[in-house]
C-alpha positions, 0 to 999 in steps of 0.5 A, spaced: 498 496 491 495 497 498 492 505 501 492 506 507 489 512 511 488 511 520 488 504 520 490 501 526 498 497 525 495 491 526 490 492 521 496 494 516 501 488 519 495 483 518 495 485 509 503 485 509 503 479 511 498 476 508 501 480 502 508 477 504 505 469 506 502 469 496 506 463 493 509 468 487 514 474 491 511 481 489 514 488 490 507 491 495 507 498 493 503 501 500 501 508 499 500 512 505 493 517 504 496 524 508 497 520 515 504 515 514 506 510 519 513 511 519 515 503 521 512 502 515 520 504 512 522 498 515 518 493 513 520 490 506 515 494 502 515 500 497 512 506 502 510 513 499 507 518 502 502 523 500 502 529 504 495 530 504 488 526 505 484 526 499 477 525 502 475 520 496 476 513 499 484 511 497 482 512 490 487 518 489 493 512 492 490 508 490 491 511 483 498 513 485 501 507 486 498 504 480 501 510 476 508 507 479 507 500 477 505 502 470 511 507 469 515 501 472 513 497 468 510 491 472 507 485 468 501 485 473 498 490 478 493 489 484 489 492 489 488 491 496 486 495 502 490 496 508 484 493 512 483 486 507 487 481 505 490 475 501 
């Protein structure tokens, strides 16, 4: 689970990547926090889109995308912000 909020595109471009480069293939849920990037709809990544900013650091997105991962019942959830990666 990955938010974001005005990163640059490279930034972001840089975690997918080393998100997409992990040697065991996951489904990279990215949350966009009140400021979607829609080239993100292209890219082989679940993007959802809040409609508002939060003010509180990614935690709301964050919370969010693992809410998902739960309700989807995935085996194994991890977080990484859109200015970090792998």
């Amino acid at each position: 689970v990955t938010p974001y909020y005005k990163e640059d595109r490279e930034i972001i471009e840089r975690c997918l990547m080393s998100v997409r480069n992990q040697t065991v293939p996951v489904d990279h849920i990215v949350v966009a926090d009140g400021h979607p990037q829609d080239w993100l709809d292209s890219e082989p990544v679940r993007h959802i889109k809040l409609d508002r900013s939060h003010a509180d650091y990614g935690n709301t997105a964050r919370g969010i995308g693992a809410l998902l991962a739960v309700a989807e019942k995935y085996d194994a959830i991890t977080f990484l912000d859109a200015d970090n990666w792998y």
